[in-house]
N, CA, C and O atoms as a GROMACS GRO file, in nm:
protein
  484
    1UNK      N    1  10.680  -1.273  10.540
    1UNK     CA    2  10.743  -1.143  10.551
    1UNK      C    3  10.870  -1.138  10.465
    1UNK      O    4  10.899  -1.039  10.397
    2UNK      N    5  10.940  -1.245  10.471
    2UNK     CA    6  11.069  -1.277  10.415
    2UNK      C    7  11.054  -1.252  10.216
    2UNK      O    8  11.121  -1.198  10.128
    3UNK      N    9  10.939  -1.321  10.227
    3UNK     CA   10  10.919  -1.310  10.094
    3UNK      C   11  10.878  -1.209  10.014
    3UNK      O   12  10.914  -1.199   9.896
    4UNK      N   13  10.778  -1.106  10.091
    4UNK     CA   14  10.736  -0.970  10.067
    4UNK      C   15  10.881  -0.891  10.000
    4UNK      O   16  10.900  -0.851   9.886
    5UNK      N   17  10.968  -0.888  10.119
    5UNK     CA   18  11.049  -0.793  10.033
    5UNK      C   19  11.167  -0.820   9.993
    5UNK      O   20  11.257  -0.740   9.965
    6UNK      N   21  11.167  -1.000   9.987
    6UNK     CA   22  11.267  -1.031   9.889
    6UNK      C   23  11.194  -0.976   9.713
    6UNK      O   24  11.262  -0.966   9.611
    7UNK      N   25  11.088  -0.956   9.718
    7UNK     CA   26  11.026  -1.004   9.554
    7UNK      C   27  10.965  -0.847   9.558
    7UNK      O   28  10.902  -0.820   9.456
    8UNK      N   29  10.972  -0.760   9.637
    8UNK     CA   30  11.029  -0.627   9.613
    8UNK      C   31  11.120  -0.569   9.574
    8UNK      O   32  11.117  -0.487   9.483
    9UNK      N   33  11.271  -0.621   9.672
    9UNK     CA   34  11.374  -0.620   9.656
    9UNK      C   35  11.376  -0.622   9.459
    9UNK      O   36  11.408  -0.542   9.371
   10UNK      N   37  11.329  -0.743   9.465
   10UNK     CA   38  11.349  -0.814   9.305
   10UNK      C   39  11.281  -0.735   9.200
   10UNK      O   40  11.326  -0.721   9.086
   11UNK      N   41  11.170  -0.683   9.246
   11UNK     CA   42  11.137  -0.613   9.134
   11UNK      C   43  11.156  -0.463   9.118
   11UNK      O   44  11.111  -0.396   9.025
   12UNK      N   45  11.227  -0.421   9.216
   12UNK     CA   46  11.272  -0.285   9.211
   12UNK      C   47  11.409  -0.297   9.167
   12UNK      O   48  11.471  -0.192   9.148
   13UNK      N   49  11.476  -0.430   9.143
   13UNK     CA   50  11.605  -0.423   9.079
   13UNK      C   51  11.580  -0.427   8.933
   13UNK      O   52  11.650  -0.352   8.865
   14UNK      N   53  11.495  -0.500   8.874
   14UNK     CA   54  11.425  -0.541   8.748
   14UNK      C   55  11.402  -0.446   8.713
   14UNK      O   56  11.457  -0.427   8.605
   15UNK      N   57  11.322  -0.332   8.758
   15UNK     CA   58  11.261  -0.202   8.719
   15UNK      C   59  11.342  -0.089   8.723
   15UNK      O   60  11.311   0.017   8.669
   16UNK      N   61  11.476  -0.112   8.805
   16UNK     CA   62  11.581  -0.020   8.786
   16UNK      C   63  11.702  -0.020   8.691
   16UNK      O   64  11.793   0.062   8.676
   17UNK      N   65  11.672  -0.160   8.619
   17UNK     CA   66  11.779  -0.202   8.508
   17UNK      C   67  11.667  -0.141   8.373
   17UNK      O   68  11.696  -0.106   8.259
   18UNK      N   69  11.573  -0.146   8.424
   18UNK     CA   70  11.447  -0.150   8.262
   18UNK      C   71  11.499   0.017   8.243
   18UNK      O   72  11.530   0.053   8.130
   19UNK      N   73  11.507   0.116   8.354
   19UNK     CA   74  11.528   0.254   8.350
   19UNK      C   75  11.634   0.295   8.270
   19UNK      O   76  11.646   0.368   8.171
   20UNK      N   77  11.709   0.224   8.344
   20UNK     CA   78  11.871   0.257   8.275
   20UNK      C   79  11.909   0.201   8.183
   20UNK      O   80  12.014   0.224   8.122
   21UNK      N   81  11.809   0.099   8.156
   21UNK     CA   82  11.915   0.035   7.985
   21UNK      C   83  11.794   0.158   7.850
   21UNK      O   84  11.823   0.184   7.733
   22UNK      N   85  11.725   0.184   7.893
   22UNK     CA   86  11.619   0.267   7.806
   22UNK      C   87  11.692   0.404   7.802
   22UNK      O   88  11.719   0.454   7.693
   23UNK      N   89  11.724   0.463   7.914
   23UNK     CA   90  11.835   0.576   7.950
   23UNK      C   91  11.915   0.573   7.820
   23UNK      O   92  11.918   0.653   7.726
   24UNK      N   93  11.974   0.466   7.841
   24UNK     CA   94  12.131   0.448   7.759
   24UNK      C   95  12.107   0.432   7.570
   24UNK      O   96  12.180   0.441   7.471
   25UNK      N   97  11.948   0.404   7.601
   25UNK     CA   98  11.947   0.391   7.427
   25UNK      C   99  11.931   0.566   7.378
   25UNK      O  100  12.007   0.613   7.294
   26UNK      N  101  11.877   0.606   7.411
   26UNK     CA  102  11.922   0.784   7.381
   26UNK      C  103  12.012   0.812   7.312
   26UNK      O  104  11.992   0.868   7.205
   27UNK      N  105  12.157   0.777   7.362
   27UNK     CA  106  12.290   0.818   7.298
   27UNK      C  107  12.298   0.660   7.201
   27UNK      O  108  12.383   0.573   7.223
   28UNK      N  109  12.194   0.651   7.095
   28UNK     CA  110  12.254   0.582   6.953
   28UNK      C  111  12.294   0.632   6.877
   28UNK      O  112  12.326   0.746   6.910
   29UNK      N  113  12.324   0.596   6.725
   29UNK     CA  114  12.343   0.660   6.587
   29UNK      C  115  12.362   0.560   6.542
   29UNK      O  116  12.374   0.454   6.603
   30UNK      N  117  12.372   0.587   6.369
   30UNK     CA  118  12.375   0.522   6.261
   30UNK      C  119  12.417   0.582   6.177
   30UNK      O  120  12.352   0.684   6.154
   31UNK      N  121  12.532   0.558   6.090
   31UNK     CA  122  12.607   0.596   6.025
   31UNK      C  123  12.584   0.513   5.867
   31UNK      O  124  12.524   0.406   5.863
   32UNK      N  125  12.635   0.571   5.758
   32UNK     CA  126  12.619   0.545   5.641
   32UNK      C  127  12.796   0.585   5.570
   32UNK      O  128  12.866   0.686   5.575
   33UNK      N  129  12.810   0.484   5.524
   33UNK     CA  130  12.951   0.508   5.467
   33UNK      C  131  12.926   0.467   5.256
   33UNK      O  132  12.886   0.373   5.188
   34UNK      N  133  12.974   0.589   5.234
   34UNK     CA  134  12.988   0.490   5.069
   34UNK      C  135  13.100   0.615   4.986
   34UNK      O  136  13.123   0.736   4.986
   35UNK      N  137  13.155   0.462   4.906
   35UNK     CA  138  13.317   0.494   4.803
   35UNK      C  139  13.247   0.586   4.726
   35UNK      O  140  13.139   0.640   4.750
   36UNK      N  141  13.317   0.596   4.639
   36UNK     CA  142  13.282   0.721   4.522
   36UNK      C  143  13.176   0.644   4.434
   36UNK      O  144  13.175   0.524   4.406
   37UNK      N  145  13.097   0.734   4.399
   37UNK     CA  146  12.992   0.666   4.334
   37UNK      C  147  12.940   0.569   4.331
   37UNK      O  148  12.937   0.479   4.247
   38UNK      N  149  12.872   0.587   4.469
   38UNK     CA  150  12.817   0.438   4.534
   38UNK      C  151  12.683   0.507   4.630
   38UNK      O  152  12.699   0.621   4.674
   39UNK      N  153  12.590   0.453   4.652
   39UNK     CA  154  12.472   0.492   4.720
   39UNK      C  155  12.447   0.367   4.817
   39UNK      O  156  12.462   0.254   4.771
   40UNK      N  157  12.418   0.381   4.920
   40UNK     CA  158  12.443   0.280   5.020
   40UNK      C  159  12.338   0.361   5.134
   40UNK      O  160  12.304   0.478   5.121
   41UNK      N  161  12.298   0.273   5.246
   41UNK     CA  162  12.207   0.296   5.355
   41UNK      C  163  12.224   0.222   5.469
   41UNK      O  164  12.286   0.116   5.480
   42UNK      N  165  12.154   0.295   5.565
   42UNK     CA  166  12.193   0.285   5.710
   42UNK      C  167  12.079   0.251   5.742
   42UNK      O  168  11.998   0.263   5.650
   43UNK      N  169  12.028   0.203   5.862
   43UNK     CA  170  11.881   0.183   5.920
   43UNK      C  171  11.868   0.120   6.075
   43UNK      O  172  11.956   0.052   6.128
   44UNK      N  173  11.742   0.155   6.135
   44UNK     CA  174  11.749   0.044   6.279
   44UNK      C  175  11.766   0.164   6.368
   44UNK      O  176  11.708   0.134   6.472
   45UNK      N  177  11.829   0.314   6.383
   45UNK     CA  178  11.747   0.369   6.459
   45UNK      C  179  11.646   0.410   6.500
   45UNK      O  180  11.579   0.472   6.417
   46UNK      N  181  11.591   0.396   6.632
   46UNK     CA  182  11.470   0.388   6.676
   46UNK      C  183  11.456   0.544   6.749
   46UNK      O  184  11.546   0.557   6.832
   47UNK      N  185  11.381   0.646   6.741
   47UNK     CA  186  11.364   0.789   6.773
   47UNK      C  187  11.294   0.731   6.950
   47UNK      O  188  11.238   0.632   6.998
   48UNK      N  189  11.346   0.876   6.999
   48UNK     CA  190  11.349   0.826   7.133
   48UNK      C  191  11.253   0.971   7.218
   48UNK      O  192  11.261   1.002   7.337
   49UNK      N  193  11.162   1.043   7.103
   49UNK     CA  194  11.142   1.179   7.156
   49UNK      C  195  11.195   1.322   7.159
   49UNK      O  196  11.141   1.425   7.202
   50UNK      N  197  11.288   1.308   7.117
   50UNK     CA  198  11.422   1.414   7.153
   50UNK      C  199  11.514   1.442   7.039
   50UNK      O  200  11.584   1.350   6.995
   51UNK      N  201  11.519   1.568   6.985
   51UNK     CA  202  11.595   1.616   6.884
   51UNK      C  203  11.776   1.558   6.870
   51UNK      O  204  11.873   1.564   6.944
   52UNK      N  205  11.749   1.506   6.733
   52UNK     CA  206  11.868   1.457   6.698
   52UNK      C  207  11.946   1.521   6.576
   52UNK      O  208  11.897   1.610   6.506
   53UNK      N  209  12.083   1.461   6.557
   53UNK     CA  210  12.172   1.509   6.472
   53UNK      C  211  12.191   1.439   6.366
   53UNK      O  212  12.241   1.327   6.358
   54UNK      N  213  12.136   1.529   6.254
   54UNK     CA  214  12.197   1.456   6.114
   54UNK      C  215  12.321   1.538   6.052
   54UNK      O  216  12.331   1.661   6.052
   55UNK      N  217  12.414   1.444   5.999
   55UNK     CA  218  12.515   1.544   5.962
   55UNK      C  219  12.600   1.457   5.803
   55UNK      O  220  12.678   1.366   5.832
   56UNK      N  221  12.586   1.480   5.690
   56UNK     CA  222  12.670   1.462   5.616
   56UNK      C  223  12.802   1.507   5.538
   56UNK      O  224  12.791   1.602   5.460
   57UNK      N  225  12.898   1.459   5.548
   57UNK     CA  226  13.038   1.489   5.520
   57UNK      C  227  13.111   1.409   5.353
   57UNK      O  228  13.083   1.303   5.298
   58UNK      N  229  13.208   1.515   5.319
   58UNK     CA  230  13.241   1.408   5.178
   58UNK      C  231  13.391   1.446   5.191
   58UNK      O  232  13.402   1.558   5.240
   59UNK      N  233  13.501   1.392   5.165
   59UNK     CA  234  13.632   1.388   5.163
   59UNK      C  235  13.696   1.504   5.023
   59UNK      O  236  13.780   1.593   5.021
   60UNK      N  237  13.591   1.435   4.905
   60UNK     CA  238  13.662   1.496   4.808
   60UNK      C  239  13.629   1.636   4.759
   60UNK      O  240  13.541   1.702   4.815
   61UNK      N  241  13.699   1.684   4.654
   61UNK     CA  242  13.712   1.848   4.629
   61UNK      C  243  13.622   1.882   4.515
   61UNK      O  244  13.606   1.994   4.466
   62UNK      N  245  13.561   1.765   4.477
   62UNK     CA  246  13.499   1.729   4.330
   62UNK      C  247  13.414   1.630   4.331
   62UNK      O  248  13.445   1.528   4.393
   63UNK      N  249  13.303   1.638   4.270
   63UNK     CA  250  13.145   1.583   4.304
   63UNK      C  251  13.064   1.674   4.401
   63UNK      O  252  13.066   1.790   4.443
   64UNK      N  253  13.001   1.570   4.412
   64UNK     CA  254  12.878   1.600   4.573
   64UNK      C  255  12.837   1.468   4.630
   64UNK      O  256  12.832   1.362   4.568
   65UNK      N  257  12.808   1.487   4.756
   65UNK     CA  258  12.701   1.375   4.818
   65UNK      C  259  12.589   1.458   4.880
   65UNK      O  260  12.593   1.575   4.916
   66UNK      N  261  12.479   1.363   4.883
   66UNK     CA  262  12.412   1.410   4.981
   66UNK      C  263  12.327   1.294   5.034
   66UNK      O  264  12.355   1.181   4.993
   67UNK      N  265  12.201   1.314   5.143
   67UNK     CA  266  12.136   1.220   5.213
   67UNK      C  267  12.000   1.218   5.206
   67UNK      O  268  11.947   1.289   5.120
   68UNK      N  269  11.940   1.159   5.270
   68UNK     CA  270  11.764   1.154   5.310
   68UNK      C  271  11.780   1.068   5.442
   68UNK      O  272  11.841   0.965   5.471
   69UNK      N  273  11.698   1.158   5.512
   69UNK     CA  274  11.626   1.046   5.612
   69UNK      C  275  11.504   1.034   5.615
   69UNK      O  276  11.434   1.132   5.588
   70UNK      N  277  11.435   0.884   5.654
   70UNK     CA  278  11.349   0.867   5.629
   70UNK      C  279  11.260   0.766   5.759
   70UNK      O  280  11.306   0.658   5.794
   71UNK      N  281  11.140   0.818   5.815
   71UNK     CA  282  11.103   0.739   5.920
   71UNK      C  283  11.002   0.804   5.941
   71UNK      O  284  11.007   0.923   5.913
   72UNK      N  285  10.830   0.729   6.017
   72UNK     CA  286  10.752   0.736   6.010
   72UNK      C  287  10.650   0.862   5.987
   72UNK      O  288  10.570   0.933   6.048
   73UNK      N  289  10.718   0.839   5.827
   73UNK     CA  290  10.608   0.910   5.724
   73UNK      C  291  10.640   1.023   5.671
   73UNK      O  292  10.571   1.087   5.591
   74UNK      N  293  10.816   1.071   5.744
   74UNK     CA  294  10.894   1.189   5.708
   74UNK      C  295  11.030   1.206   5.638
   74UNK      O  296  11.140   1.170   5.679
   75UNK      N  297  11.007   1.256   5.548
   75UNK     CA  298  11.155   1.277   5.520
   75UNK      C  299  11.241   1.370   5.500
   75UNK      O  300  11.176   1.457   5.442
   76UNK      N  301  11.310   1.394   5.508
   76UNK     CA  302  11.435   1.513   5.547
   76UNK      C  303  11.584   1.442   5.435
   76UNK      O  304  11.641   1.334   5.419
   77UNK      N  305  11.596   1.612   5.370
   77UNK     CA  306  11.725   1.577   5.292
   77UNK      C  307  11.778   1.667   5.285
   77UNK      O  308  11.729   1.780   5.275
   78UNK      N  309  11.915   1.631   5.290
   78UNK     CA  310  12.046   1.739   5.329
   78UNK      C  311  12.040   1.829   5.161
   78UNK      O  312  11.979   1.806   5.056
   79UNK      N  313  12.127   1.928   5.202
   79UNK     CA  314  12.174   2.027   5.122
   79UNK      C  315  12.317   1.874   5.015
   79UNK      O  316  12.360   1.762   5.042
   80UNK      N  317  12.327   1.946   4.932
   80UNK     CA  318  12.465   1.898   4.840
   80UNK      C  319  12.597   1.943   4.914
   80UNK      O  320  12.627   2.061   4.932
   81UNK      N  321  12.659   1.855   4.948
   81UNK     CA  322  12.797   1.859   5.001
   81UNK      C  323  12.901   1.820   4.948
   81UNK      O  324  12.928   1.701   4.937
   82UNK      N  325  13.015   1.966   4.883
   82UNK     CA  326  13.153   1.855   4.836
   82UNK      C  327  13.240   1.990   4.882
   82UNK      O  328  13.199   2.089   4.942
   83UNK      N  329  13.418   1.949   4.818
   83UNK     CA  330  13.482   2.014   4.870
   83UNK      C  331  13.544   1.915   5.010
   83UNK      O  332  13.470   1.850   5.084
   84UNK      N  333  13.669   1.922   5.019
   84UNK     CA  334  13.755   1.870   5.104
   84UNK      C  335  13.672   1.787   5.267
   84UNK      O  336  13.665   1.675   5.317
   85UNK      N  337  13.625   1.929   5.299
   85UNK     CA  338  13.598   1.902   5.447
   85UNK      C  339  13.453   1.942   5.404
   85UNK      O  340  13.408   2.036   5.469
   86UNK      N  341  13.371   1.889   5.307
   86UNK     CA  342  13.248   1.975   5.304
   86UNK      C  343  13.137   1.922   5.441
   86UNK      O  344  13.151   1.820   5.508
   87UNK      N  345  13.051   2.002   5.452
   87UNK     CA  346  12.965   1.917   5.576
   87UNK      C  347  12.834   2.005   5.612
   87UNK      O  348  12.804   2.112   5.663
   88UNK      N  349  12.788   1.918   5.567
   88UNK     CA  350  12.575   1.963   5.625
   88UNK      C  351  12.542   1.938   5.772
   88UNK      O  352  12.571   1.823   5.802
   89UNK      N  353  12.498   1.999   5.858
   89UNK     CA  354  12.422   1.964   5.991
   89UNK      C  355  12.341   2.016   6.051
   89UNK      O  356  12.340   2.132   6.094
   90UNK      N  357  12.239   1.908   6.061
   90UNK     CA  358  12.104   2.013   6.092
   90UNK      C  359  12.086   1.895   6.176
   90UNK      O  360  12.153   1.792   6.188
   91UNK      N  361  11.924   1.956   6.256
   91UNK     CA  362  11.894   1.931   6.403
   91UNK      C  363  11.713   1.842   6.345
   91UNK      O  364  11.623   1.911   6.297
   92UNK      N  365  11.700   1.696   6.366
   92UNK     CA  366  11.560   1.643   6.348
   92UNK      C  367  11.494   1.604   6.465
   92UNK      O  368  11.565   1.541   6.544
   93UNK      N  369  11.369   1.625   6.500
   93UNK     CA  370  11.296   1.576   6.619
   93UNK      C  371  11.301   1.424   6.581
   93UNK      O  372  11.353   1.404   6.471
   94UNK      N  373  11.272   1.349   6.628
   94UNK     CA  374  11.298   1.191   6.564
   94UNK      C  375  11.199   1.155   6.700
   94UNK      O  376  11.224   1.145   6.820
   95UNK      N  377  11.104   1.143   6.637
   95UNK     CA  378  10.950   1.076   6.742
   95UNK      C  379  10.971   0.953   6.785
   95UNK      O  380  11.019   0.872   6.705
   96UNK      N  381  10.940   0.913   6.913
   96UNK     CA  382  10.991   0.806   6.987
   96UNK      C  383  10.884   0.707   6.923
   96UNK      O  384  10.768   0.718   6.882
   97UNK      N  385  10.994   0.587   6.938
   97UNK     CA  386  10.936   0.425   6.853
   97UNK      C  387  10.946   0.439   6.717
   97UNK      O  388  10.926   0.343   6.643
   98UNK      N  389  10.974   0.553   6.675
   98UNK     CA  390  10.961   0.541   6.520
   98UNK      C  391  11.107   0.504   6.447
   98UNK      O  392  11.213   0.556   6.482
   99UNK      N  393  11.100   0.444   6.383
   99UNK     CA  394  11.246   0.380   6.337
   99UNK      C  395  11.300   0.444   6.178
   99UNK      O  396  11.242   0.432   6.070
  100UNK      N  397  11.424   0.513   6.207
  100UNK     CA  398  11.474   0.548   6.094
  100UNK      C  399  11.601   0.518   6.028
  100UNK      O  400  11.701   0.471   6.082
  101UNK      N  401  11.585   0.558   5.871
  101UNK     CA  402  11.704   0.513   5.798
  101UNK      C  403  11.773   0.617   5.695
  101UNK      O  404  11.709   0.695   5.625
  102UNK      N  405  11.878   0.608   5.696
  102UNK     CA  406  11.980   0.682   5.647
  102UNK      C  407  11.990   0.675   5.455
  102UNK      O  408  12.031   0.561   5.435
  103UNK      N  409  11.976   0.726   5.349
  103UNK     CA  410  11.977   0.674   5.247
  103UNK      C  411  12.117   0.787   5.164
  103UNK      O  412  12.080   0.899   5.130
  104UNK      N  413  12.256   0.751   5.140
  104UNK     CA  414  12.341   0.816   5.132
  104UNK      C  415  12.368   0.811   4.979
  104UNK      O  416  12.398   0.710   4.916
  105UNK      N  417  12.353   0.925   4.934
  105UNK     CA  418  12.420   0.919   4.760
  105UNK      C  419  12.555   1.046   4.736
  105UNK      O  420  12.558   1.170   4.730
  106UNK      N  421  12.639   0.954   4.730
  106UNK     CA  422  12.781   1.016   4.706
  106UNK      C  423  12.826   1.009   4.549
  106UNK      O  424  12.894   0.909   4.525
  107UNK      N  425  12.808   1.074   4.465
  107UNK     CA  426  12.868   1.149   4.368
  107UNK      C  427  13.003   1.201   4.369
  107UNK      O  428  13.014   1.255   4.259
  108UNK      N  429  13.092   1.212   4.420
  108UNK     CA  430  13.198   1.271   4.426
  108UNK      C  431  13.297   1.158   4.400
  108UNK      O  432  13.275   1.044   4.360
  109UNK      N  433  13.441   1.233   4.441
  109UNK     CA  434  13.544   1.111   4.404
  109UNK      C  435  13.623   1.026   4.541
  109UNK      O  436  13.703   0.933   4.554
  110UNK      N  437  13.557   1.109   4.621
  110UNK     CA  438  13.599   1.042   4.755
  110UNK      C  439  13.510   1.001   4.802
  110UNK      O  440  13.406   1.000   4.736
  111UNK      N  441  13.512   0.939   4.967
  111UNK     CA  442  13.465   0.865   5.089
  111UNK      C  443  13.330   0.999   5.138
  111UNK      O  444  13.358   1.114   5.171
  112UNK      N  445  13.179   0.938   5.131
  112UNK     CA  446  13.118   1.002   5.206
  112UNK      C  447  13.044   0.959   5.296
  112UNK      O  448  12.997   0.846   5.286
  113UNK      N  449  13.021   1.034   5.394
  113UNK     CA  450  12.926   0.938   5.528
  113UNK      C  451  12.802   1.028   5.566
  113UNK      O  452  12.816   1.150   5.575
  114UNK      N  453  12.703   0.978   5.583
  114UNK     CA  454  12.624   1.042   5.692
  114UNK      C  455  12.528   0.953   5.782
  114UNK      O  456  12.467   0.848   5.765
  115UNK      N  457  12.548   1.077   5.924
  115UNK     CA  458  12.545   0.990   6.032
  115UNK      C  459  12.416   1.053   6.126
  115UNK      O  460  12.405   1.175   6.144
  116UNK      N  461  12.317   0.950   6.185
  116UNK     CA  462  12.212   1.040   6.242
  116UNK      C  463  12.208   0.950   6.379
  116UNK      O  464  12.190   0.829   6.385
  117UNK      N  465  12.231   1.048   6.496
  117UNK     CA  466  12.236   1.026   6.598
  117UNK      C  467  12.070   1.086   6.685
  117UNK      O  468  11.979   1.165   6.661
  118UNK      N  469  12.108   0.988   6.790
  118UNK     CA  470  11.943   1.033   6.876
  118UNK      C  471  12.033   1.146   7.009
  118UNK      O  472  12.022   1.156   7.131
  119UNK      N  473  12.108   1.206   6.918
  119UNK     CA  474  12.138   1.329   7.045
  119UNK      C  475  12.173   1.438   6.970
  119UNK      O  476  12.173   1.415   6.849
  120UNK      N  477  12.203   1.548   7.004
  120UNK     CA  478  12.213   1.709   6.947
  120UNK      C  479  12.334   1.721   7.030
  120UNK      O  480  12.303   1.742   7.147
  121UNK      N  481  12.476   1.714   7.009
  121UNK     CA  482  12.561   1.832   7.123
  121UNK      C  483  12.683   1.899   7.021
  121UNK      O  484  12.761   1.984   7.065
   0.00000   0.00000   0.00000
């Protein structure tokens, strides 16, 4: 008897950590950073079902950057972004298990990033 619902006990704790650490992967992202005239990439998010945020930004007033994302079998690319505070953001379904990557080309004379998160807010 003792053992019944110790190894209940046990596996309803097991199965309530499996919930919540899967929960918590939802709110990831991956970010892409590159200097002026530099092309650089991000990768290793995993889509979780649920519409996410891509958003690229560039510091400087002169050039452009822009992005691609890329993950099972789709790709999506931002508009050209420059100008001080310039900034693209749009909304991707990102299909669960499928793993995506960030591919950032900054042209300009400043710092650009873009960042794709598995949440929309």
């Amino acid at each position: 008897m003792f053992k019944k619902k110790f190894l209940s006990v046990a596996l309803t704790s097991i199965f309530s950590l499996a919930v919540a650490s899967s929960a918590f992967a939802a709110n990831d992202g991956i970010v892409a950073i590159a200097a002026p005239n530099q092309i650089t990439a991000a990768y290793g998010l995993v889509g979780q079902g649920i519409t996410g945020k891509f958003t690229v930004a560039t510091t400087s007033s002169t050039g452009y950057a822009y992005a691609t994302v890329t993950g099972c079998g789709e790709r999506y690319t931002s508009s050209d972004v420059s100008g001080t505070n310039g900034q693209y953001t749009t909304s991707i379904f990102l299909k669960s298990g499928c793993s995506y990557q960030i591919n950032l080309y900054n042209y300009s004379g400043g710092t650009a990033k873009a960042y794709l998160n598995n949440w929309y807010n």
